[in-house]
C-alpha positions as CSV (number, residue, x, y, z in Angstrom):
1,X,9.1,19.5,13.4
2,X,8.3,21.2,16.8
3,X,9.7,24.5,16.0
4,X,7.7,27.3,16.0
5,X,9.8,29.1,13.5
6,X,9.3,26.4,10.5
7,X,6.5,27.3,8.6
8,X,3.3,24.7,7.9
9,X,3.8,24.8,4.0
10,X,7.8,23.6,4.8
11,X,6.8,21.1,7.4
12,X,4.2,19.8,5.4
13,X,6.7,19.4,1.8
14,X,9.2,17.8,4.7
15,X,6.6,15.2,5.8
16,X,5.8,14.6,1.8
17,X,10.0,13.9,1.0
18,X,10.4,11.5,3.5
19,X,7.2,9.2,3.4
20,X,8.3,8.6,-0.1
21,X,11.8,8.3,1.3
22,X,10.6,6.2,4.0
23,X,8.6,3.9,1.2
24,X,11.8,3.5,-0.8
25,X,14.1,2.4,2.5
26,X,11.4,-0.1,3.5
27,X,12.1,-2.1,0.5
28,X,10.5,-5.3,1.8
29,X,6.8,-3.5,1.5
30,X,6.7,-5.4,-2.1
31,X,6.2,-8.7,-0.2
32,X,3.5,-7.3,2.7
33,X,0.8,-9.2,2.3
34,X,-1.6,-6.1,3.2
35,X,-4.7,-7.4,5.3
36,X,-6.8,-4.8,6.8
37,X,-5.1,-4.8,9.7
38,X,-1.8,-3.6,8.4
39,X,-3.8,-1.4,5.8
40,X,-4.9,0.7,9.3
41,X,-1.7,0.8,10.5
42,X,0.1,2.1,8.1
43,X,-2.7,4.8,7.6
44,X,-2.7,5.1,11.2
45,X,1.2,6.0,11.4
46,X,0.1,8.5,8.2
47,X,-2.1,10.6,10.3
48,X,0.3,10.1,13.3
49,X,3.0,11.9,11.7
50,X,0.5,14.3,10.3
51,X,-0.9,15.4,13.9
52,X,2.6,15.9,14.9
53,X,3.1,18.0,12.2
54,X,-0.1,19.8,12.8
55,X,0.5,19.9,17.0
56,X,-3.3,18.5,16.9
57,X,-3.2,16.2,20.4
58,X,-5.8,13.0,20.2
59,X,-7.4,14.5,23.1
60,X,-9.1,17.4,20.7
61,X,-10.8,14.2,18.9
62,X,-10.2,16.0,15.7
63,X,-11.4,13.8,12.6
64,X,-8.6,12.4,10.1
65,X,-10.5,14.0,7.4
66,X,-10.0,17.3,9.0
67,X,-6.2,16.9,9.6
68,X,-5.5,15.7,6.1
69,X,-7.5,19.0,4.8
70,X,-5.3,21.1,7.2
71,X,-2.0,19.7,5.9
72,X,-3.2,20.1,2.1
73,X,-2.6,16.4,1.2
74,X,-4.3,12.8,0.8
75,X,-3.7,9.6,2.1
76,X,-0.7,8.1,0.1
77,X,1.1,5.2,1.9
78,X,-1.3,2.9,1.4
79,X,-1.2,3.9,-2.7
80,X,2.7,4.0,-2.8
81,X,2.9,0.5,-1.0
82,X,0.4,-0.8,-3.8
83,X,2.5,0.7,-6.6
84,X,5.3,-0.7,-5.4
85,X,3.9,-4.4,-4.8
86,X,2.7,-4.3,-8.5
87,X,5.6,-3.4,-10.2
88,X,7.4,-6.0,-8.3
89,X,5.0,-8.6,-8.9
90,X,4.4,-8.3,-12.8
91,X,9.0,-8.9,-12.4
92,X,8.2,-11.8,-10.1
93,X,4.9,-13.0,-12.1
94,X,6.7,-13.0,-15.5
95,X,9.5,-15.1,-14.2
96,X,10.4,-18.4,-13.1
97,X,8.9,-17.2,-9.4
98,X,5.5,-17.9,-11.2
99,X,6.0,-21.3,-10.2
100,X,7.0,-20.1,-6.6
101,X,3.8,-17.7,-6.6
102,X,1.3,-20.7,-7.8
103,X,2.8,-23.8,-7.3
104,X,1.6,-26.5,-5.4
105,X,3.0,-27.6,-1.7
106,X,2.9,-30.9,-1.3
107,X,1.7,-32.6,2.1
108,X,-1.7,-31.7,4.1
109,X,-2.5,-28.2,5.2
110,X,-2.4,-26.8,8.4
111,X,-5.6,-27.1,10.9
112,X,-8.1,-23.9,11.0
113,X,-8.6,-20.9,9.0
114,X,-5.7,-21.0,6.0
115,X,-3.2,-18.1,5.7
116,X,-3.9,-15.7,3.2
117,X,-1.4,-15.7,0.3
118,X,0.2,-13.2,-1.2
119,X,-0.9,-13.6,-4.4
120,X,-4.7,-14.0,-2.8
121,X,-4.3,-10.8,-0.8
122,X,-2.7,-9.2,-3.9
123,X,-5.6,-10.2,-6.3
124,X,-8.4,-8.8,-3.3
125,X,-6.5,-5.8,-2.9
126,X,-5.6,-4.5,-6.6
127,X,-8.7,-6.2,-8.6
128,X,-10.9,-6.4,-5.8
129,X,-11.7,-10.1,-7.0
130,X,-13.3,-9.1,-9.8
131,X,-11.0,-11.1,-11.7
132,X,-9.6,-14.9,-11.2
133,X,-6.2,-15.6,-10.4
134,X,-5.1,-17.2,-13.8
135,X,-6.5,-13.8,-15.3
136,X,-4.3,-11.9,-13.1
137,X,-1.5,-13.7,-14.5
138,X,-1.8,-13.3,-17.5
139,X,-2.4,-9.8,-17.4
140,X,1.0,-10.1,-16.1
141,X,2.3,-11.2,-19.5
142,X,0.9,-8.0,-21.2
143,X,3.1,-5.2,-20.3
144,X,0.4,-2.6,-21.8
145,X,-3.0,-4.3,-19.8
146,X,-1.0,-4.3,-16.8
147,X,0.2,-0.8,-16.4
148,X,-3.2,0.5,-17.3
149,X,-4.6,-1.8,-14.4
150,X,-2.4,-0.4,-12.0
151,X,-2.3,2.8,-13.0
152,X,-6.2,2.6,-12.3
153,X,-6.0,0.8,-8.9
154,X,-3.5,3.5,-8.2
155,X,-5.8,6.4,-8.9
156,X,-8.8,4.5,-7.0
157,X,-10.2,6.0,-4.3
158,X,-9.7,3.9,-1.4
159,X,-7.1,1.7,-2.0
């Protein structure tokens, strides 16, 4: 990616084949529960491979808006590991891991601010609690409703 010989356009498709490959390989991004936190990092390792790409240092203090309209593309990651959590979770939702997903534990909870779940984090995320959690699952049950909902959160500006 260095070389001075490879062109932008063929750097740039290169970077494109192998976030998606790298997506794929990091198969356990369907059980992330995605916080703001990890929502940054993963955009922030996005425009870190992009400046590489680009040979823009930090030190130019060049915006990420102005990187991704150098390279020709958008932000993605965050989009593909969304994807990728809902078409696991409507498998997971419509089988016996519903009970896994919103069962009861029995016992007292922990001290201090509670852990967000993945099925809370999921529902904040994709629906942007616009909807309860027993209407997310069963959305889940309708195959149709449920890829029109993520096709939508998909094509969302940012998510």
């Amino acid at each position: 990616m260095k070389s001075n010989t490879i062109s932008l356009d063929l750097k740039v498709r290169t970077y494109k084949e192998l976030k998606d490959l790298c997506m794929v390989n990091s198969y356990p991004c369907e059980s992330w529960t995605l916080d703001k936190e990890t929502i940054c990092r993963i955009e922030a390792a996005e425009m870190w491979f992009l400046r590489r790409i680009l040979k823009i240092s930090l030190a130019e203090r060049t915006s990420n808006e102005e990187v991704l309209r150098r390279a020709g593309v958008k932000k993605e990651a965050v989009h593909i590991v969304r994807k990728r959590q809902l078409s696991f979770d409507l498998l997971a939702i419509q089988k016996r891991e519903r009970l896994a997903l919103t069962g009861r534990v029995q016992g007292k909870r922990d001290r201090g601010r509670q852990r967000v779940t993945f099925l809370h984090s999921l529902n904040q995320g994709v629906i942007q609690g616009t909807r309860s959690k027993t209407e997310f699952l069963r959305l889940a049950d309708n195959r149709e409703e449920w890829r029109l909902m993520t096709a939508d959160v998909c094509n969302r500006p940012g998510t």
